[in-house]
Biopython code that builds the backbone (N, CA, C, O; Angstrom):
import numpy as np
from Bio.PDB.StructureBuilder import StructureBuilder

atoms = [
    (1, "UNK", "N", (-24.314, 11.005, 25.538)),
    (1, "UNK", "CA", (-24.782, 10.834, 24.180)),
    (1, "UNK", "C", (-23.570, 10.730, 23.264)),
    (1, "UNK", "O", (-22.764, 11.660, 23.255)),
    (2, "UNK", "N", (-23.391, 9.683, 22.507)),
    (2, "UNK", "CA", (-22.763, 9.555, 21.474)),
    (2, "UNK", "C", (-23.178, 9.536, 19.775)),
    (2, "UNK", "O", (-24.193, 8.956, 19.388)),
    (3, "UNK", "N", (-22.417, 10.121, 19.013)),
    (3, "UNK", "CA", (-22.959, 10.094, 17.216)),
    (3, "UNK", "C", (-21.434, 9.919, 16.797)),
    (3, "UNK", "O", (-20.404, 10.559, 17.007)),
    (4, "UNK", "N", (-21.759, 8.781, 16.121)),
    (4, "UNK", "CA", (-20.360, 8.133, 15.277)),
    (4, "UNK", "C", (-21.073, 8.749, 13.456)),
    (4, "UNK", "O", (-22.295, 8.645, 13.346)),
    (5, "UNK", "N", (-20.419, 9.234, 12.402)),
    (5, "UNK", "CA", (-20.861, 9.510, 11.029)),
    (5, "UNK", "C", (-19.689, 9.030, 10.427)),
    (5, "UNK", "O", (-18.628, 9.355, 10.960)),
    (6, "UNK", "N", (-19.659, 8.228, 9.290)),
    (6, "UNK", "CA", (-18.737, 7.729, 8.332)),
    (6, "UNK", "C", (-19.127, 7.980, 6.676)),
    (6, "UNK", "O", (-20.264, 7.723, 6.280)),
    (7, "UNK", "N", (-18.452, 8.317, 6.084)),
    (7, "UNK", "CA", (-18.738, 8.895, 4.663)),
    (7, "UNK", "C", (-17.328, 8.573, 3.817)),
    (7, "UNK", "O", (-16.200, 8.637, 4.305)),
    (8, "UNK", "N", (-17.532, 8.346, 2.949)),
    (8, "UNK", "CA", (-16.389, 8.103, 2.080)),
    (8, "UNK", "C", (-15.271, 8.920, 2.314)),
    (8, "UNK", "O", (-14.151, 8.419, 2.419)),
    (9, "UNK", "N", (-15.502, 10.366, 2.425)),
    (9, "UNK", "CA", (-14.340, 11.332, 2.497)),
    (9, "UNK", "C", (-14.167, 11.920, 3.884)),
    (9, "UNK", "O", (-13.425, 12.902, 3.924)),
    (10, "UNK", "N", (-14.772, 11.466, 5.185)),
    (10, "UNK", "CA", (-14.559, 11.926, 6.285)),
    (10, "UNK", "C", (-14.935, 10.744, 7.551)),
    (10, "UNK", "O", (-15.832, 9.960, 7.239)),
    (11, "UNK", "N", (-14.423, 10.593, 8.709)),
    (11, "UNK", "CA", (-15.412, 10.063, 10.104)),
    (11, "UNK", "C", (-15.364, 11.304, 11.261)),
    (11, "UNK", "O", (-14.422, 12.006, 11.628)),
    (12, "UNK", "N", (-16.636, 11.275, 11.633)),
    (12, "UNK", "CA", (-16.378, 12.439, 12.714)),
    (12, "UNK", "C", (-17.422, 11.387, 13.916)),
    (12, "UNK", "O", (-18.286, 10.585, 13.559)),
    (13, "UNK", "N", (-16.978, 11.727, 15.510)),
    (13, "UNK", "CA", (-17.166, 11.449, 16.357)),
    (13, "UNK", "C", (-17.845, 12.293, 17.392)),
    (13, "UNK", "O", (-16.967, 12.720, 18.141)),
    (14, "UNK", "N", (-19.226, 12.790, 17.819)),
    (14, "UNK", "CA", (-19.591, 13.694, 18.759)),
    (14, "UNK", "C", (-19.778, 12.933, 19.996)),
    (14, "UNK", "O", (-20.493, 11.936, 19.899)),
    (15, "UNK", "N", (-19.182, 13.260, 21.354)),
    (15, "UNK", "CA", (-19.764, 12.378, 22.496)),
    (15, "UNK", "C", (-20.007, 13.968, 23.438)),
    (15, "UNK", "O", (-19.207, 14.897, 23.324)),
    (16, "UNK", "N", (-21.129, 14.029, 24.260)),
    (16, "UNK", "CA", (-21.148, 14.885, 25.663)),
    (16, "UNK", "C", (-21.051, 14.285, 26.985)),
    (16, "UNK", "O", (-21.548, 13.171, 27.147)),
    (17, "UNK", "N", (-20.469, 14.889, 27.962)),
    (17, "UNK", "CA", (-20.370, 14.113, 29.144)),
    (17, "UNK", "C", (-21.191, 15.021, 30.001)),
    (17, "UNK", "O", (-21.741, 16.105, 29.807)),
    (18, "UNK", "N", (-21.082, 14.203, 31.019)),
    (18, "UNK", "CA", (-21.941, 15.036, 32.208)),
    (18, "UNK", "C", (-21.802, 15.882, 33.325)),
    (18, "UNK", "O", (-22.584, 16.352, 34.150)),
    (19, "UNK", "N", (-19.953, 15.978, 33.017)),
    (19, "UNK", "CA", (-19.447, 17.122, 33.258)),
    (19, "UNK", "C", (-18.058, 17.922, 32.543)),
    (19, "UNK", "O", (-17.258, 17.208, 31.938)),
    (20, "UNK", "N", (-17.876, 18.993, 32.610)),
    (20, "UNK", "CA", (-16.640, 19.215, 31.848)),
    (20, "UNK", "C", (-15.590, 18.196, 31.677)),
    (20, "UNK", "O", (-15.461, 17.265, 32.473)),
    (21, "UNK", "N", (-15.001, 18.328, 30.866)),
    (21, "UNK", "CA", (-13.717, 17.060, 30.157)),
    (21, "UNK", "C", (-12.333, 18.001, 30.877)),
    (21, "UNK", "O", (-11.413, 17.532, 31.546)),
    (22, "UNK", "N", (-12.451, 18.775, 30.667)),
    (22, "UNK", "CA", (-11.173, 19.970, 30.937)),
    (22, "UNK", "C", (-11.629, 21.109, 31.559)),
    (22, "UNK", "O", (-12.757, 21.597, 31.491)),
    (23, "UNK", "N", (-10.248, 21.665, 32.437)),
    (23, "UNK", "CA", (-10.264, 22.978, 33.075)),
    (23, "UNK", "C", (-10.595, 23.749, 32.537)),
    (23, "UNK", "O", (-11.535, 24.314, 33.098)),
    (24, "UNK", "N", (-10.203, 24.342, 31.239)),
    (24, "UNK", "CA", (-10.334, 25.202, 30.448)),
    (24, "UNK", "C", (-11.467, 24.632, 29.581)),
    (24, "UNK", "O", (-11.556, 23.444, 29.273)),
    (25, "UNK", "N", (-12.313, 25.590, 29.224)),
    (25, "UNK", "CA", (-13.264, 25.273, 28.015)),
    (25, "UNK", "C", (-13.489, 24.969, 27.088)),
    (25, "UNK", "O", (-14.435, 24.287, 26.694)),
    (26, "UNK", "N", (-12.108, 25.716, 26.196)),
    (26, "UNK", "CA", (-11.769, 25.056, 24.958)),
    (26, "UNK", "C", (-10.225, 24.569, 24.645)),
    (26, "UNK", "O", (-9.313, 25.150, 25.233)),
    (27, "UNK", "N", (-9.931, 23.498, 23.715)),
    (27, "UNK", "CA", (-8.836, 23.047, 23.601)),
    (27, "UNK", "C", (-8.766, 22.083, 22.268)),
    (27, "UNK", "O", (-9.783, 21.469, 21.947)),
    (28, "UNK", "N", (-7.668, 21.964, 21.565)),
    (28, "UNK", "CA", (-7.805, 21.791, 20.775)),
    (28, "UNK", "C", (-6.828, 20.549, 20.309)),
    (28, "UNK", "O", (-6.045, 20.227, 21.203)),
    (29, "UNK", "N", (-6.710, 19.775, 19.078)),
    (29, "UNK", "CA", (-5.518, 19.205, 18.930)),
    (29, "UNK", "C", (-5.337, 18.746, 17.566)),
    (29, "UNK", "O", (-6.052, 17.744, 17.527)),
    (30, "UNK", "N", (-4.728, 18.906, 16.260)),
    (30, "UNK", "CA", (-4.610, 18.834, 14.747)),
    (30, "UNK", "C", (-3.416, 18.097, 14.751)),
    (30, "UNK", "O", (-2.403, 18.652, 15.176)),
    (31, "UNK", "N", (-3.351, 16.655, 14.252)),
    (31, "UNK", "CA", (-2.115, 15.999, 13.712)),
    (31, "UNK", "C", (-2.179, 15.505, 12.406)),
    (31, "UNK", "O", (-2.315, 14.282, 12.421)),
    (32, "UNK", "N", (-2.123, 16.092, 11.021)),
    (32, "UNK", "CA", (-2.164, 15.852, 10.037)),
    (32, "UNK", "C", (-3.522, 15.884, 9.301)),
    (32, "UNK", "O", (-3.724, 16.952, 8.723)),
    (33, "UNK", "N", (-4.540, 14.921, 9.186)),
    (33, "UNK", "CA", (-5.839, 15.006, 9.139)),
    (33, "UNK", "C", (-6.951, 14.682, 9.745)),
    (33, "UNK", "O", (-8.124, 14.735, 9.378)),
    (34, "UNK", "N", (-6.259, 14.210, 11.086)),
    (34, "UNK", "CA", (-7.130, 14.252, 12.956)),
    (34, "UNK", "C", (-6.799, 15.126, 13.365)),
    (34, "UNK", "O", (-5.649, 15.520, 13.555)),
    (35, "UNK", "N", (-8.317, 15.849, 13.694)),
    (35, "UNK", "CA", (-8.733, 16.900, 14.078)),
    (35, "UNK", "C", (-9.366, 16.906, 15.658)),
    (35, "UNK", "O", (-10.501, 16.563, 15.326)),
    (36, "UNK", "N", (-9.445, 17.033, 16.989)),
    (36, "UNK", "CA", (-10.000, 17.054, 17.962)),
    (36, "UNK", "C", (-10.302, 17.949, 18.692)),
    (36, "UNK", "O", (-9.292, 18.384, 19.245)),
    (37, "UNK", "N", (-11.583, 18.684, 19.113)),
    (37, "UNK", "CA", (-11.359, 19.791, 19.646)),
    (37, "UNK", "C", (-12.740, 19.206, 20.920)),
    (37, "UNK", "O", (-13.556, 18.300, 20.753)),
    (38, "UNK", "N", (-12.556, 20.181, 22.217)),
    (38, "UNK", "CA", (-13.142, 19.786, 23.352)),
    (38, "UNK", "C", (-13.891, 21.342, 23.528)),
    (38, "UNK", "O", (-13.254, 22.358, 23.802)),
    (39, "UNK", "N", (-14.798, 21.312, 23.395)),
    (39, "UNK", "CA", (-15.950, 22.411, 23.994)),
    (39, "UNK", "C", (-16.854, 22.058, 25.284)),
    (39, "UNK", "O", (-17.866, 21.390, 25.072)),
    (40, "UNK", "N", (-16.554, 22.473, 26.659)),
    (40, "UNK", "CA", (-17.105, 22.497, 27.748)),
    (40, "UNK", "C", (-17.201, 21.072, 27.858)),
    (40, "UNK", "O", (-16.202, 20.566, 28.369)),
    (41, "UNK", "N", (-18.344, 20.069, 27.444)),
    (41, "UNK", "CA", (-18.979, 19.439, 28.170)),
    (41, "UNK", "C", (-18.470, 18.012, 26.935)),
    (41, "UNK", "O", (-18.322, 16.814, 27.177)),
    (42, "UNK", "N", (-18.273, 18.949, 25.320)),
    (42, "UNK", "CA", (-18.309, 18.221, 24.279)),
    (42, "UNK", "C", (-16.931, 17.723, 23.488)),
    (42, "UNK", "O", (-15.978, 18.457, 23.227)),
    (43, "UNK", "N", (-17.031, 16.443, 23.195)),
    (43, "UNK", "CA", (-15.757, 16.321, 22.461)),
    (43, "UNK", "C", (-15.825, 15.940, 20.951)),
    (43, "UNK", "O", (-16.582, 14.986, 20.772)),
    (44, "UNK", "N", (-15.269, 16.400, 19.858)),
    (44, "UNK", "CA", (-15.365, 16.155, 18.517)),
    (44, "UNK", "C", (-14.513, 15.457, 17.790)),
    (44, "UNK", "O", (-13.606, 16.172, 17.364)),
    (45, "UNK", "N", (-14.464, 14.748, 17.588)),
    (45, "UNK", "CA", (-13.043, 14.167, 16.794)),
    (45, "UNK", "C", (-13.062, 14.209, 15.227)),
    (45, "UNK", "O", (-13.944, 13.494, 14.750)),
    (46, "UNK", "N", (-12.258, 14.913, 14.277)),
    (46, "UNK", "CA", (-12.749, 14.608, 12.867)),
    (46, "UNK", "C", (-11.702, 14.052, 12.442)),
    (46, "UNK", "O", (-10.588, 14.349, 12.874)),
    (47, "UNK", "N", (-11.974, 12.907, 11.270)),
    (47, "UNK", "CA", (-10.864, 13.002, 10.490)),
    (47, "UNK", "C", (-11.082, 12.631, 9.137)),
    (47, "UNK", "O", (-11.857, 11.794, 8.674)),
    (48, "UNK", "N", (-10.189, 13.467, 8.517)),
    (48, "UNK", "CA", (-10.213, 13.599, 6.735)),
    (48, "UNK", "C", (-9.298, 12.494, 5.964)),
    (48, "UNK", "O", (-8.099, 12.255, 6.102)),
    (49, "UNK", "N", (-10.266, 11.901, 5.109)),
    (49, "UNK", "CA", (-9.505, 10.636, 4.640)),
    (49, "UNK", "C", (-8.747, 11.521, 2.928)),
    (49, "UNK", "O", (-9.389, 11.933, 1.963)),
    (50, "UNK", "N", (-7.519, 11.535, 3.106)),
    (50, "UNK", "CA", (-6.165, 12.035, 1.905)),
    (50, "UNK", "C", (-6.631, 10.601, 0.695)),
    (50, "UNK", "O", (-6.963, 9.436, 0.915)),
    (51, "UNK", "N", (-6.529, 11.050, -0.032)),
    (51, "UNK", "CA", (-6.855, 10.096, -1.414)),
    (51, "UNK", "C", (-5.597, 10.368, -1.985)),
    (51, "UNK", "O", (-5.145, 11.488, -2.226)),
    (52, "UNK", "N", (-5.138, 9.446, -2.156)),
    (52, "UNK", "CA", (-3.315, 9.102, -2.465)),
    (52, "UNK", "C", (-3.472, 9.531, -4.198)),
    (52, "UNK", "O", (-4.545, 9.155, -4.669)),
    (53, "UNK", "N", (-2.716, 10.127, -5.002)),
    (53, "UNK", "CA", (-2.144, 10.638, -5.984)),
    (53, "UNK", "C", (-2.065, 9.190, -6.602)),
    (53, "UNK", "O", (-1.587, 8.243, -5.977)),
    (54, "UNK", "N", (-2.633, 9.082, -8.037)),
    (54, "UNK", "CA", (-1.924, 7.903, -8.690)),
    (54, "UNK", "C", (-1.546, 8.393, -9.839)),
    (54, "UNK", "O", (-1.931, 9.426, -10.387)),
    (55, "UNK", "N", (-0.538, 7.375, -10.299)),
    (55, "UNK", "CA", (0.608, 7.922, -11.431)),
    (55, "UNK", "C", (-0.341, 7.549, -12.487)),
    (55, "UNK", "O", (-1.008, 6.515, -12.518)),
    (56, "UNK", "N", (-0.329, 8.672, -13.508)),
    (56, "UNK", "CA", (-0.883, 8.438, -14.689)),
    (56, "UNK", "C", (0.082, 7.170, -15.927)),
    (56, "UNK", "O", (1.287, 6.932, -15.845)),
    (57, "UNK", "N", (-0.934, 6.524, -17.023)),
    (57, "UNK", "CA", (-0.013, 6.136, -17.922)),
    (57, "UNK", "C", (1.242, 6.654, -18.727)),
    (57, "UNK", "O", (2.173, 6.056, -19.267)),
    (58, "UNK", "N", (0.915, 7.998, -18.606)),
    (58, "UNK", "CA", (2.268, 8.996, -19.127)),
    (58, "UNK", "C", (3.055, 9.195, -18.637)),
    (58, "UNK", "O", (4.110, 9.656, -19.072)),
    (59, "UNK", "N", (2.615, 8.730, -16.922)),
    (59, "UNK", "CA", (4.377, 9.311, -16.107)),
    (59, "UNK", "C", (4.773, 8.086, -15.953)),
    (59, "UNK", "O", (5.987, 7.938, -15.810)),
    (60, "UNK", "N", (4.099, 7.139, -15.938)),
    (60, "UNK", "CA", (4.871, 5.305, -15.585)),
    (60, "UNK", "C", (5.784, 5.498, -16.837)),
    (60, "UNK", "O", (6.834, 4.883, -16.645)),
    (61, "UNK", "N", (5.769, 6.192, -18.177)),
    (61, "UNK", "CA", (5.543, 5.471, -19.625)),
    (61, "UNK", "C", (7.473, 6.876, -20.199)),
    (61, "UNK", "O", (8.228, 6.946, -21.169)),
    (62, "UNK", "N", (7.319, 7.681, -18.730)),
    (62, "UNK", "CA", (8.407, 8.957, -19.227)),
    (62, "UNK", "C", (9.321, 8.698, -17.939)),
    (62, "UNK", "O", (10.392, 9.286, -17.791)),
    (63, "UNK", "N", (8.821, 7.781, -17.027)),
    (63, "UNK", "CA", (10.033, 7.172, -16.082)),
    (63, "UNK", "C", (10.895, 6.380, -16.156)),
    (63, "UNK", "O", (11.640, 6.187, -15.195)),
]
sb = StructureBuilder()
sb.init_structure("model")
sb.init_model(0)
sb.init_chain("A")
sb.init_seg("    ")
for serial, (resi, resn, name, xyz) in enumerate(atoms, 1):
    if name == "N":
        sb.init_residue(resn, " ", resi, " ")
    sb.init_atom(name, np.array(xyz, "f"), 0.0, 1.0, " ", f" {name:<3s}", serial, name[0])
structure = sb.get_structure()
């Protein structure tokens, strides 16, 4: 079973398999704002979309 979800401020990924993914049960993995973690059978993937900083007219206008 797979569930793909997309939203303006996130995508997350659920798939289960039909047998464990890994030796160990749980495991994990965070590189900035991908997120992946493996529970028994399940794998999750999240990731958080960063909304970039924009320069106001006052700081273009004092640079």
């Amino acid at each position: 079973m797979q569930i793909f979800k997309r939203t303006p401020w996130f995508e997350a990924y659920f798939e289960i398999e039909e047998r464990r993914i890994l030796k160990r049960f749980f495991d994990r993995l965070s590189e900035g704002n991908d997120h992946q973690f493996w529970i028994g059978r399940c794998y999750l993937a999240f990731h958080v979309y960063r909304r970039e900083a924009q320069a106001s007219d006052t700081d273009a206008a004092t640079a």
